[in-house]
C-alpha positions in Angstrom: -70.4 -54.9 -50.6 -68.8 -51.4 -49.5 -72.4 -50.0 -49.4 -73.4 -52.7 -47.0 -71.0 -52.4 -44.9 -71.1 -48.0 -44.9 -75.1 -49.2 -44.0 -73.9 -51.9 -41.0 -71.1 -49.0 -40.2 -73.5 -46.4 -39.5 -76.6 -48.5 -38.0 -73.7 -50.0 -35.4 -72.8 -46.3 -34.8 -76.6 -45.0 -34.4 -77.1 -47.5 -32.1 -74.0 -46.3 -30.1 -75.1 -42.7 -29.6 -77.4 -41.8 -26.8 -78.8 -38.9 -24.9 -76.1 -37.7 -22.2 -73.2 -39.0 -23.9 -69.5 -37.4 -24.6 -69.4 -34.8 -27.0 -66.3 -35.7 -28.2 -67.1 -39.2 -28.8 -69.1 -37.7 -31.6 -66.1 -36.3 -33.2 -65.2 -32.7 -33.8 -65.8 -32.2 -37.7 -69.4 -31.1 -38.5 -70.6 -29.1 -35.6 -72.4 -25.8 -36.7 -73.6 -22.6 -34.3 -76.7 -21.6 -35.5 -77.9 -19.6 -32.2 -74.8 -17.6 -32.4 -74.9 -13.7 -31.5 -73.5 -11.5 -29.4 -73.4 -13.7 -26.3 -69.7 -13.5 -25.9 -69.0 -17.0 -27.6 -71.4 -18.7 -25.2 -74.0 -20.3 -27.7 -75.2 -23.9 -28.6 -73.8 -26.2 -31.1 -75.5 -28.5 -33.5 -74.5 -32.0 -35.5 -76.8 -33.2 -38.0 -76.2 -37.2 -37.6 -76.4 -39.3 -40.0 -79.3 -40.7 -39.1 -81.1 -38.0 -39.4 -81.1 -37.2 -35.4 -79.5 -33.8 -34.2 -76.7 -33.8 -31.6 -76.6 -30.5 -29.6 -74.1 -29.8 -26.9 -72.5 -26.2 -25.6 -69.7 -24.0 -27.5 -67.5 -23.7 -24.1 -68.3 -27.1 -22.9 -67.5 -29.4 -26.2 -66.0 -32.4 -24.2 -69.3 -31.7 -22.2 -72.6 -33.9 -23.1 -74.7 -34.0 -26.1 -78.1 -33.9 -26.0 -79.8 -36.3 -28.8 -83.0 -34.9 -30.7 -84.8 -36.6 -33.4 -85.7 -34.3 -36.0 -89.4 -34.2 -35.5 -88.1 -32.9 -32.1 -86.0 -30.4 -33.4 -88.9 -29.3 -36.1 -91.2 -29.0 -32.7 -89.0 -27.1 -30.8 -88.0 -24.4 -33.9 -91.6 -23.8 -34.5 -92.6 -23.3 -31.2 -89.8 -21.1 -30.3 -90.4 -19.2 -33.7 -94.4 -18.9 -32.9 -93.0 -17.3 -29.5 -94.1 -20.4 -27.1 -90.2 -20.3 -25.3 -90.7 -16.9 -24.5 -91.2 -17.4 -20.8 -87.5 -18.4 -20.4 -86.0 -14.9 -21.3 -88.6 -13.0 -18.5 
């Protein structure tokens, strides 16, 4: 019975979370800064969800809105950033 309800739990909240919406409504526990450097704190955030879709929204803006990626999106992006296709946006 607790499992289905965790699995009803979660599929209500998936279902709840959208591209655009509140950071915060996401909670604060969980979020990571992979693209951190020495960009003065400014940097991106990421949530792995728990449906397997990332949340990413930015470090100085956290109340700010999260963008919602599935992971075959995320994978994309990565691998074409890594193979040098986002290039263009630092010239």
């Amino acid at each position: 019975m607790d499992r289905i309800k965790s699995q009803t739990k979660s599929r209500i909240r998936s279902e709840r979370i959208y591209n655009g919406m509140p950071a915060r409504e996401l909670g604060s526990e969980g979020w990571h800064k992979p693209w951190s450097g020495g960009n003065g704190g400014n940097c991106l955030e990421a949530m792995k969800l728990a449906d397997g879709r990332i949340a990413v929204r930015q470090s100085t803006d956290p109340d700010g809105p999260a963008l919602i990626y599935t992971s075959d999106e995320m994978t994309a992006f990565i691998e074409g950033a890594k193979a040098g296709e986002a290039d263009f946006l630092l010239s």
